[in-house]
matplotlib code that plots the C-alpha trace (Angstrom):
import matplotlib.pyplot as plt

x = [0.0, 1.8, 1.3, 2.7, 3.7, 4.7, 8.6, 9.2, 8.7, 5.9, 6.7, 4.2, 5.2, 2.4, -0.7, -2.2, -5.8, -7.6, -10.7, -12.5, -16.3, -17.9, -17.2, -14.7, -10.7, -8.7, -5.7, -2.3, -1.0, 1.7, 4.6, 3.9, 5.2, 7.0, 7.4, 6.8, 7.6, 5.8, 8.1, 7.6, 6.0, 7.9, 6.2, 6.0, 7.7, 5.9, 5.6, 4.9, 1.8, -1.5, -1.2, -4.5, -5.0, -9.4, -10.8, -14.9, -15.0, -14.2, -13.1, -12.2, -8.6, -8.9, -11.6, -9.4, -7.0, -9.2, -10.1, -6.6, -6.0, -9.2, -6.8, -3.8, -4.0, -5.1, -1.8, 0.4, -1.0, -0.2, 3.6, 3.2, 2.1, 5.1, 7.8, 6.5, 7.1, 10.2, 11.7, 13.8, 10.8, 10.9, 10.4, 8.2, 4.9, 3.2, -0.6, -2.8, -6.6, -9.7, -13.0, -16.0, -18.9, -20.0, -16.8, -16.5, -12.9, -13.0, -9.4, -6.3, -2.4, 1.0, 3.0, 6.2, 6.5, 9.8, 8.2, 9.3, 6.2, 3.6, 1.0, 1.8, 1.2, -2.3, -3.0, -2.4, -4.3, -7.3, -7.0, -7.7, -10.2, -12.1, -11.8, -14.7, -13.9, -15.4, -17.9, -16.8, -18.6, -19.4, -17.4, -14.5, -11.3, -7.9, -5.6, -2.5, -0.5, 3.2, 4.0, 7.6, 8.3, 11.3, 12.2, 12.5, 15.9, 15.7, 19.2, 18.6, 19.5, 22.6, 21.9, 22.6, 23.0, 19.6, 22.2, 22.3, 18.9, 17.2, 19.3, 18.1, 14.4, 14.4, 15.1, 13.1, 10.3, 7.6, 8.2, 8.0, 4.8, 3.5, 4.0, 2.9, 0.5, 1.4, 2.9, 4.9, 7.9, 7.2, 9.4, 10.3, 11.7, 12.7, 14.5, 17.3, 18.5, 21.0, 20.1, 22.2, 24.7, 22.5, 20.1, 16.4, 13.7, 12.3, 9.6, 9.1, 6.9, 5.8, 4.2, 3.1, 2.7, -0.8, -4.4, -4.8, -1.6, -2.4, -3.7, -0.5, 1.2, 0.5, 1.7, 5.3, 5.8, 5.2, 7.5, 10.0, 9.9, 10.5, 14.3, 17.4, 19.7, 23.1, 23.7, 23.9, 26.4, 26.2, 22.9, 20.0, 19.6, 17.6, 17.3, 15.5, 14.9, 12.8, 10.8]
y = [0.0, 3.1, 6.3, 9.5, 12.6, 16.0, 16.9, 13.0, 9.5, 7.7, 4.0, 1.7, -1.3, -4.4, -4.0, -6.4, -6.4, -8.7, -9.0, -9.6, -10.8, -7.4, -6.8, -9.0, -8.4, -6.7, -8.5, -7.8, -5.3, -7.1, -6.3, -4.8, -7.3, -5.6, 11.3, 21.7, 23.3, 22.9, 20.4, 17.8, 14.7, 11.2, 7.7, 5.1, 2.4, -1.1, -2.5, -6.3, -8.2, -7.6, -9.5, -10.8, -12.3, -13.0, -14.5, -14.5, -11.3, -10.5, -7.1, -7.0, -6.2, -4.5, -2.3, -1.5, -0.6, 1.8, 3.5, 4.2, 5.6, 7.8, 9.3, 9.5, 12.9, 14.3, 12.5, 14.6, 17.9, 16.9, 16.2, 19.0, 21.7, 20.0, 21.0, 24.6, 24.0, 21.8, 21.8, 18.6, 16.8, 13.4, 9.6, 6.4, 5.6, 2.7, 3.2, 1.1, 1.4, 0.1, -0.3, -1.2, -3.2, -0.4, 0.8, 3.8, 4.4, 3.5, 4.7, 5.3, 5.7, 5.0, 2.1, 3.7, 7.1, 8.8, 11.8, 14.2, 16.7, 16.1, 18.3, 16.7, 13.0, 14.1, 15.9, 12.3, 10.2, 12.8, 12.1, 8.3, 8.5, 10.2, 8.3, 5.9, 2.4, -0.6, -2.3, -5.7, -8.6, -10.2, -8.5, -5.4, -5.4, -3.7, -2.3, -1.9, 0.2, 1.7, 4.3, 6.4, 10.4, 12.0, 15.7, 16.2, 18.0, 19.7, 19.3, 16.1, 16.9, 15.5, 11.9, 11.8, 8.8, 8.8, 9.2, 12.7, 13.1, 10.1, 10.4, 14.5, 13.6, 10.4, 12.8, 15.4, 16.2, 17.4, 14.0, 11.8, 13.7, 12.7, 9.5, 8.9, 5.6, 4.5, 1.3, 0.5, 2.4, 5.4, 6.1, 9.6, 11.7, 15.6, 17.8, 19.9, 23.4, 25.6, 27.9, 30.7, 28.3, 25.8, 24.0, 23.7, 21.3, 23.0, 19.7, 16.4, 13.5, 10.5, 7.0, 5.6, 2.1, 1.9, 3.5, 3.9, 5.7, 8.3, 10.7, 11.4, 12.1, 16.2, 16.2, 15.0, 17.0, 19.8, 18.3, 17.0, 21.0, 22.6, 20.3, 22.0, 20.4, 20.5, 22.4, 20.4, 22.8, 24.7, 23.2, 21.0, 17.5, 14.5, 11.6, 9.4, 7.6, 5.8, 6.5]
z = [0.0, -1.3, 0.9, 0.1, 2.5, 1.4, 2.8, 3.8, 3.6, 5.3, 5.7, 6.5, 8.7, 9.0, 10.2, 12.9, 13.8, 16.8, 17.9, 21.0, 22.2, 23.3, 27.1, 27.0, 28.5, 26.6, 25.3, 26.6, 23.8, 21.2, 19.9, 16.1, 13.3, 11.3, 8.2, 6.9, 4.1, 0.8, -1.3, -3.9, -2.5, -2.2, -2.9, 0.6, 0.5, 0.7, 4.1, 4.9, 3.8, 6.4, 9.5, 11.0, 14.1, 15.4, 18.0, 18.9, 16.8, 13.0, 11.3, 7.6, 7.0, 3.6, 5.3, 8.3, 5.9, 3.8, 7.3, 8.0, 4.1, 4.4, 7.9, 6.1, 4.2, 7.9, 9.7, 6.8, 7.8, 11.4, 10.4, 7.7, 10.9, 13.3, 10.8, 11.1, 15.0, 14.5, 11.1, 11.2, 12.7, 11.9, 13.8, 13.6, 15.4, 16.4, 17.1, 19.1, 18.4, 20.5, 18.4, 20.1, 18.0, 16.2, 14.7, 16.9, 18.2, 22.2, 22.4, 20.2, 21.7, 20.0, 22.4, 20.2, 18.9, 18.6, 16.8, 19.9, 19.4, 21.5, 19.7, 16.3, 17.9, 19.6, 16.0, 14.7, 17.2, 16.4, 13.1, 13.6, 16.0, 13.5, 10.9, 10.0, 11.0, 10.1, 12.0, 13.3, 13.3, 16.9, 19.3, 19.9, 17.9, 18.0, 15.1, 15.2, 12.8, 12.2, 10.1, 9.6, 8.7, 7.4, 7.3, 3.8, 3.2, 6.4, 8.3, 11.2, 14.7, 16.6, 18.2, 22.3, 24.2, 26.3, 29.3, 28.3, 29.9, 31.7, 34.8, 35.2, 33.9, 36.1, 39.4, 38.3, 41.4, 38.7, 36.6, 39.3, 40.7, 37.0, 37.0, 40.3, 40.5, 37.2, 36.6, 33.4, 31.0, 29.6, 26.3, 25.3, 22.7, 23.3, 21.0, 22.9, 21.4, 22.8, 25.0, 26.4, 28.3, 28.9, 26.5, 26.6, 25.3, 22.5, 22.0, 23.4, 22.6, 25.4, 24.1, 27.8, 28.7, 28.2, 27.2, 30.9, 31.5, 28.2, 30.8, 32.6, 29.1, 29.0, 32.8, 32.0, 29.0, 30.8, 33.4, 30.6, 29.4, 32.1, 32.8, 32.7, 30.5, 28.7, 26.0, 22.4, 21.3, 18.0, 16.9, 18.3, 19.6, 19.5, 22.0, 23.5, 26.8, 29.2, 32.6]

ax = plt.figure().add_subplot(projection="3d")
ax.plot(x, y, z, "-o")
ax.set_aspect("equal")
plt.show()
């Protein structure tokens, strides 16, 4: 399935899809199998033949996969508004959704995203909970979904070893306070630029460890934000780390 995405490359990894008997537990999520300026669009490359896994319920892949091409020109403004924010914004997601019997979105989070901009993730999560789903057939499903952006020609930011920043993020007061009662990793990405002689984290992005942990997201990047960190030198950062 070929998507295209102005300034960058989307790549689309495999898409998985379960489903459960309505009011049913939710399965323990799985690992997945398996990118601004105007500029002239690139072709996606081909990702790894539809993966389907059922159970007491059924949902159509190819229709799944139509819902998801009816978001993507939606999920390129998102990246296209982040490289107006963060011009060498670029990264891979992987998005977990939650449809109940009807086809209505329950809940949508990425278990990986190192996008590092928060407000372009939640534009793309938006952008699949709207979507229209299918219906599945005899109970609740889930859809899994990867997807990777480049930043066009736009120069990429230094990589730093996630040591650069866990250890002051990990004993940061305010980050601690947001993760309070929360049990599982949270993965993050931040962009650091220099800042007098310091640096600062001019955007950050946080996939948490679970639907019920999306909530404390907005809490730790204004936590994540607000660190004090080194400076990247001459020109800005990128790196990621874990909670």
């Amino acid at each position: 399935m070929d998507k295209t995405l102005s300034l960058g490359v989307a790549t689309a990894f495999a898409l998985s899809l379960s489903a459960v008997a309505c009011g049913g537990e939710t399965p323990a999520p799985k690992t997945p199998t398996d990118d601004t300026t105007e500029g002239p669009a690139r072709p996606a490359k081909r990702g790894p033949k539809l993966a389907v896994s059922q159970e007491l319920g059924e949902i159509d892949p190819k229709a799944a996969e139509a819902a998801i091409d009816r978001a993507m020109p939606q999920i390129q403004k998102c990246h296209k508004a982040g490289t107006q924010r963060v011009e060498y914004l670029a990264g891979d997601v992987k998005v977990f959704v939650r449809l109940d019997a009807r086809g209505k979105v329950r809940w949508a989070y990425f278990e990986e995203s190192t996008i590092g901009d928060r407000q372009t993730e939640k534009c793309m999560l938006d952008a699949l909970s709207n979507a229209p789903w299918p219906a599945p057939t005899g109970g609740e499903a889930e859809v899994r979904k990867g997807f990777g952006f480049d930043a066009g020609d736009a120069r990429p930011p230094a990589d730093w070893p996630s040591d650069k920043v866990s250890g002051l993020a990990s004993g940061d007061a305010g980050v601690q306070k947001c993760k309070s009662g929360v049990s599982g990793t949270f993965k993050v990405t931040a962009y650091v630029e220099p800042a007098g002689d310091g640096g600062k984290i001019s955007a950050v992005g946080v996939a948490p460890p679970s639907q019920d942990a999306e909530a404390q997201v907005d809490c730790l990047v204004d936590a994540l934000r607000s660190l004090k960190v080194p400076s990247p030198g001459s020109y800005a950062a990128k790196v990621s780390f874990t909670l």
